[in-house]
N, C-alpha and C positions, 0 to 999 in steps of 0.2 A: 578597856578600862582596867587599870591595876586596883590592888588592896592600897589605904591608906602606908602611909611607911613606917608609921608607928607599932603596926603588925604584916611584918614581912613576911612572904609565904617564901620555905623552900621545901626540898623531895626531902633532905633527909627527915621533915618532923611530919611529914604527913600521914605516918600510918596511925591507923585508929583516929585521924580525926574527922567530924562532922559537918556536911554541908547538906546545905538546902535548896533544890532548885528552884531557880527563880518562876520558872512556869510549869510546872509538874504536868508531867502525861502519866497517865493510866495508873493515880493515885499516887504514883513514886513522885513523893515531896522530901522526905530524909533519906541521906546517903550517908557511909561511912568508909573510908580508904581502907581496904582490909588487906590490900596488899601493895606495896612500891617493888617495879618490874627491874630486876636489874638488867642491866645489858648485858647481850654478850661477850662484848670486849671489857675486859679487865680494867679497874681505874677512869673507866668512859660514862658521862657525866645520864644519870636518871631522867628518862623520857617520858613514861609510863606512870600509872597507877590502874587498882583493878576497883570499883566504888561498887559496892553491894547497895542495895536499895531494901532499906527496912520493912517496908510495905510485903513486896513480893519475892525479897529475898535475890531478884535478878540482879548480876552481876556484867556491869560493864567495864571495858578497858579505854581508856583517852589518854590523851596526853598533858602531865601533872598542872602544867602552862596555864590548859585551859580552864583550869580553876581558879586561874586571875580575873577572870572577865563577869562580872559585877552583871551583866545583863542575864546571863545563866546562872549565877552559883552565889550564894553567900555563904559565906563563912561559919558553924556553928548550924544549929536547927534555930531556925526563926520560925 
C-alpha cells in the first residue's frame, strides 16, 4: 500500500523525519531517519535509510521503499 499522493514520500527529504510503527515490538513505537545511505556508485539512485528507535535508541537499516507500506509504518508519530 502506498502513501496518499497528496504527500509523496521520496529519499531525498527523509532525513530527520518521523514514523510510527504500525505494531511496535519491544516498546519501539517512534522512529526517526537519522541517516539516508548513500550508494556506492556515484549519481545511483538512494536505497537505504538507518531509523533510530526513540525508546531504545536501536538503530536499524531497510530499505527507504519500505516506509511506503501503510501496514508497517505511518507517517509522523501517531
Amino acid at each position: 500500500m502506498h502513501l496518499p499522493a497528496r504527500n509523496p514520500l521520496s529519499a531525498n527529504k527523509l532525513l530527520n523525519s518521523k514514523w510510527t510503527a504500525a505494531l511496535p515490538v519491544n516498546k519501539e513505537k517512534h522512529f526517526i531517519v537519522i541517516k539516508v545511505i548513500e550508494p556506492d556508485t556515484p549519481g545511483a539512485p538512494v536505497t537505504e535509510v538507518e531509523l533510530q528507535a526513540v525508546h531504545s535508541q536501536r538503530i536499524q537499516t531497510l530499505p527507504w521503499r519500505a516506509l511506503r507500506d501503510a501496514s508497517v509504518w505511518r507517517q509522523g508519530w501517531v
